[in-house]
Each structure stands twice: as structure tokens, then as C-alpha cells.
N, C-alpha and C positions, 0 to 999 in steps of 0.2 A: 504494500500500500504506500506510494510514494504523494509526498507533498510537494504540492504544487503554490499554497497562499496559505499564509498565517497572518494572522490580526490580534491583538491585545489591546482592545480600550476599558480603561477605564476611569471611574471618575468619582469626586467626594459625595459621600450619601447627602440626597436633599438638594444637588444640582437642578436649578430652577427647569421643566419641562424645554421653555422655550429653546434652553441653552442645545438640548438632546436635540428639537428638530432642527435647529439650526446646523446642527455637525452632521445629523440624518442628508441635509441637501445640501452639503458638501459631498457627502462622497455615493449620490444618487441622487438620479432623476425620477424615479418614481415618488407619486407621490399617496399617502395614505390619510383615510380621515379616523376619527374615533381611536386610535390607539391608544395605548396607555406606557406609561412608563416600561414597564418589564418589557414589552412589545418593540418601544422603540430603542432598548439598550439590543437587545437582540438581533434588530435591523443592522445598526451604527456597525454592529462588531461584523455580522455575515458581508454585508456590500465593502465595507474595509478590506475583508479577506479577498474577495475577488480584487477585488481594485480596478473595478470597469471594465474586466473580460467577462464574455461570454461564458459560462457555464453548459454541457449539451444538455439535449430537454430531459433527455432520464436521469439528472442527479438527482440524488437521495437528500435526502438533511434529518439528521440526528441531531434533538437540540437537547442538551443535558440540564437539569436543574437540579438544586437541594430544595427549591422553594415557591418555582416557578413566581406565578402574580401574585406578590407578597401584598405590595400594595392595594391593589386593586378588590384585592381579596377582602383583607382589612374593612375597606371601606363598604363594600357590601353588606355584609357580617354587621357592622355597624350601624346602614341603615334600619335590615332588620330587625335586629334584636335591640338597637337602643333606642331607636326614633322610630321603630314598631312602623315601617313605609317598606312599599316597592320598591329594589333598585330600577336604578334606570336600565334596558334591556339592554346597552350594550356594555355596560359597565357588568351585568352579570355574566354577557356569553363571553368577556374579557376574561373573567376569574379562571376561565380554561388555558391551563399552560401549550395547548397545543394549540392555540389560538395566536400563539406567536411564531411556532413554525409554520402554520399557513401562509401568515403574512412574507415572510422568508421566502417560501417555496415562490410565493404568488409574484413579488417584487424581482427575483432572478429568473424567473421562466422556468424552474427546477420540479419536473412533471416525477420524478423517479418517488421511490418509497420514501413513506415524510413520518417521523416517530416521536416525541416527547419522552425521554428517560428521567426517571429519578428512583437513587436507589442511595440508603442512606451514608454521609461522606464518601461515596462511589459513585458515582453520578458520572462522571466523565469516562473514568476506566472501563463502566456497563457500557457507557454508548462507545468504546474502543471495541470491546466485545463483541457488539451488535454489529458494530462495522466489517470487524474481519468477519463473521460469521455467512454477510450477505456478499461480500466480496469473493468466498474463497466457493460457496453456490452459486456465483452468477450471477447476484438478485442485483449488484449495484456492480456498478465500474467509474464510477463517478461520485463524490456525497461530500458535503460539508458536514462536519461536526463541532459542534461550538455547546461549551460551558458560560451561564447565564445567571447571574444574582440580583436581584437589589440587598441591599444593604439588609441586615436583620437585626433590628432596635437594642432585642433584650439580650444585656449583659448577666441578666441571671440562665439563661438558655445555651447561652456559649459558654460561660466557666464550668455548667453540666455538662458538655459535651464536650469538652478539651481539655477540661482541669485545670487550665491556667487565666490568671485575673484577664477580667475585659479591661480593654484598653493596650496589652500587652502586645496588639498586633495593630496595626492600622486598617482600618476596617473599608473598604470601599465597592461601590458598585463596579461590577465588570461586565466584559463580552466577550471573549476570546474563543476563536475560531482554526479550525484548518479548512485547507480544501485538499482533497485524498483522490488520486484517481488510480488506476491500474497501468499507468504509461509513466515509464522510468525516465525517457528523453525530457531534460527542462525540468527538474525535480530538485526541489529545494533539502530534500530529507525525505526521510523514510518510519514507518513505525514498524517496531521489530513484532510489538504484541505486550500483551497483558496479560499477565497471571498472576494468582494466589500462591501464598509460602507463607509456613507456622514461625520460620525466624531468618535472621539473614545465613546461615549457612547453607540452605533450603535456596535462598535468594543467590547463593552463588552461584550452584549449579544451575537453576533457571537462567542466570544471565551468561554460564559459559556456551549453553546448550544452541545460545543463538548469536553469537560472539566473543570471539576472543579477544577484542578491544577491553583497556579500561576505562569505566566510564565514568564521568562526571555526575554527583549524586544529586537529587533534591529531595526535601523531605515536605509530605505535606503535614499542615497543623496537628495532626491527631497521632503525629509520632512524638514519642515520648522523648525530652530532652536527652534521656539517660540510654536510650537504647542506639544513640544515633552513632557513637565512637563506634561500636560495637559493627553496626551496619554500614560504614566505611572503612573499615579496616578490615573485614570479614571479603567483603565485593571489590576489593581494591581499587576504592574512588581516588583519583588525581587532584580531585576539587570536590568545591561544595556550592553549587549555584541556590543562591539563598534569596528567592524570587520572591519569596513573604518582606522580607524587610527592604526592598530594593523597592517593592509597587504596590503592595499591600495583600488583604485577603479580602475575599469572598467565597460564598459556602463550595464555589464550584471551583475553588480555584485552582485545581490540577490541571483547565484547560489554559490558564493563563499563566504559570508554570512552563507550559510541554512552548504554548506559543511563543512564548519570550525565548525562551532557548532556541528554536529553529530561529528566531530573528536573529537573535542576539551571539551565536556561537556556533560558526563554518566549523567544518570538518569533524567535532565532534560526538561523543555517543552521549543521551542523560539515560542514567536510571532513573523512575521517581517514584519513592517510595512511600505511602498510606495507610494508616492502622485503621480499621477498623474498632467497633464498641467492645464487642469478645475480643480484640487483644490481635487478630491473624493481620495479615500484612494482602494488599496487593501490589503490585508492581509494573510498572508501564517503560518500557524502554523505546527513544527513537531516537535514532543517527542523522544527524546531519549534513548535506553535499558540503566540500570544501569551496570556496568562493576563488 
């Protein structure tokens, strides 16, 4: 599965709407009405990745969430149960997270198979999954996959699910994309695959079995500060690409992670490495072309 386009936007939670369509009609001519927040971060990141090519009509788009229309959601929920009203009908068919890849598919012409994942701090790695899966059948030869957050308010919510204080990370909205086709020529990087492993010894032989390179490691949030010597030293990482405190986090942020890396670093291999709530590990490795 070789890449062709990677995009990384992101931006400070609570970026005024206008600000979003305005950077929306920079890097696209299409134009949408009724969308919402989550929708138009989703937009911003996918037409970034292309960068004004063509897509052919049967790509896929796999768009990854932890949380999909946070917002949007919220605010429904609110009308009903606080102010006892109807929402408005397109703020409610809005609260549908795949209501932001339609817009996607509909905005690039991208007719192939269209998915919404979310699977919990795995969300990018499953739509990795989902991708080789339809790739290596036939089902797709073409697909963007892009990891999607708005920001998530509660600091009681994230120190339960990380164990370390809120605020210790910079918290922001993201979009970050690839574009993946089955054609090697004009390929910016490659994704080797994703798999599960109960430690990093486990995690070595996974990474020899598809390369003998060593790679450059990243870890996402839900790896524990203590086990991380242990998981560079084990996979014999050269580096440590530390993509959380360079641009911050969002719930999906292994997509903007993988993307910064292909931007950001020719010739190289990353590991990136994520715990799960039970304690297991998966792992996502991609190489990318030398410049």
C-alpha cells in the first residue's frame, strides 16, 4: 500500500467556524452548506491530502474517529433533554459520524467503498486494518484514510483514560490524512501493516518479520512513560519522533503521528507504538521514499 498524499492540520480547540471555512476555500473549490464543525475539520484535512489532484472514481475513504461529532452531538442532546425542543433536522442527521465521510467522498468524486471506524484508542490502526484487508481482496486500489477529532473538554475523562494530569499534553483539534493506492511509481512511502503484540519482545519479531531496517519509534499517549526505554531498546529504535509534544494530541492522533512522519522524515522507517485499556500493544509501521 504505497502513499501517495499526507496532510496534518491542525488547530487550537474553539477556532472560531469562520476561521475553518475560510482555510476549507483555500484548499477547495467545492462548496458545502449546513456542515458542522467535525465535518469541516474532516474536509480541510482530506482536500489538503490530495492537494488539487484528481482522485479515480472508485476510491474508498476510511475516516477514523474516537469521537466523531462531539460537538454537534452535545448540542442536540442539549436541546432535548435541557430545553425539552426538537433539534433542528440537520443538526441531528449531523450527529452521524459518517455524515462526514459522505461529504468527503461527495467533495473529491470518490464513488469506491466509504466507512466510519471507531474502535476504542485504535481508531486509526482498525481503519489501517480495514484498508489492507480491502486492498489485498480487490475491494479498493485507491482510499484515503484520515484520523479526525475535535477537541474533548473533560479533563476528568482523559486523566481516566491515560492516567496522567490534563493539561500535560497540548490538547488540539486535528485532521490528518493519507492517500494509499496500489501503484508504487511516485510514492511518497509505504505502510508495512499493523499488528497486535502482549510486549515489545513480541514487537521485535513483528517488526523483523517485515524488515530489517531500524526504525524510528513513536509512542502514542496510552503508552506508559515506564515501559517506553524498555520498547526502544528491545526494537532497536535510532530515534524517538515525539509528535505529541512537537503539535499536540487529539483522540485520533496516531493519524497525525504516521502523517507528520511521511512529511516530515525521507528515507526512513517509524514504528508507532499504542496500549490499549487491558495493557496489549498494537503497532503500525511505515517507510518512507528517500527524497
Amino acid at each position: 500500500m504505497y502513499i501517495h498524499g499526507a496532510s496534518a492540520f491542525i488547530t487550537e480547540p474553539g477556532t472560531p467556524a469562520q476561521i475553518l471555512k475560510e482555510e476549507l476555500a483555500r484548499v477547495s473549490t467545492a462548496y458545502f452548506r449546513r456542515i458542522n464543525r467535525y465535518i469541516l475539520l474532516s474536509l480541510i484535512g482530506a482536500h489538503r491530502c490530495v492537494a488539487g489532484r484528481t482522485v479515480p472514481a472508485d476510491t474508498a475513504v476510511y475516516l477514523t474517529t474516537e469521537r466523531g461529532n462531539l460537538g454537534e452531538t452535545e448540542a442536540v442532546l442539549r436541546q432535548i433533554f435541557r430545553q425539552h425542543s426538537l433539534p433542528m433536522p440537520y443538526s441531528f442527521i449531523n450527529t452521524m459520524s459518517n455524515t462526514a465521510s459522505f461529504y468527503v467522498a461527495q467533495g473529491l468524486g470518490a464513488a469506491g467503498p466509504n466507512l466510519s471506524i471507531s474502535d476504542r484508542l485504535l481508531s486509526f490502526e482498525r481503519g489501517i486494518e480495514l484498508l489492507t484487508v480491502d486492498f489485498r481482496r480487490g475491494r479498493a486500489r485507491s482510499a484515503l484514510l484520515g484520523g479526525v477529532d475535535e477537541a474533548n473538554p473533560s479533563a476528568v475523562h482523559f486523566e481516566r483514560t491515560y492516567g496522567i494530569p490534563a493539561g500535560s499534553v497540548r490538547g488540539v483539534e486535528g485532521s490528518a490524512w493519507l492517500w494509499v493506492t496500489d501503484e508504487p511509481e511516485g510514492s511518497i512511502g509505504r505502510i508495512l501493516g499493523t499488528g497486535a503484540v502482549r510486549d515489545a519482545a513480541e514487537g521485535a519479531i513483528w517488526l523483523r518479520e517485515r524488515t530489517g531496517r531500524s526504525p524510528v519509534i513513536a509512542y502514542g499517549l496510552s503508552v506508559p512513560a515506564a515501559a517506553r526505554e524498555a520498547w526502544s531498546r528491545t526494537v532497536g529504535a535510532v530515534d524517538e519522533f515525539d509528535y505529541l509534544s512537537g503539535h499536540g494530541w487529539f483522540d485520533s492522533a496516531t493519524a497525525l503521528g504516521i502523517s507528520r512522519f511521511v512529511q516530515d522524515c525521507p528515507g526512513r522507517l517509524l514504528l508507532h507504538v499504542t496500549c490499549d485499556r487491558p495493557g496489549r500493544y498494537t503497532l503500525a509501521a511505515v517507510e518512507t521514499a528517500a527524497k
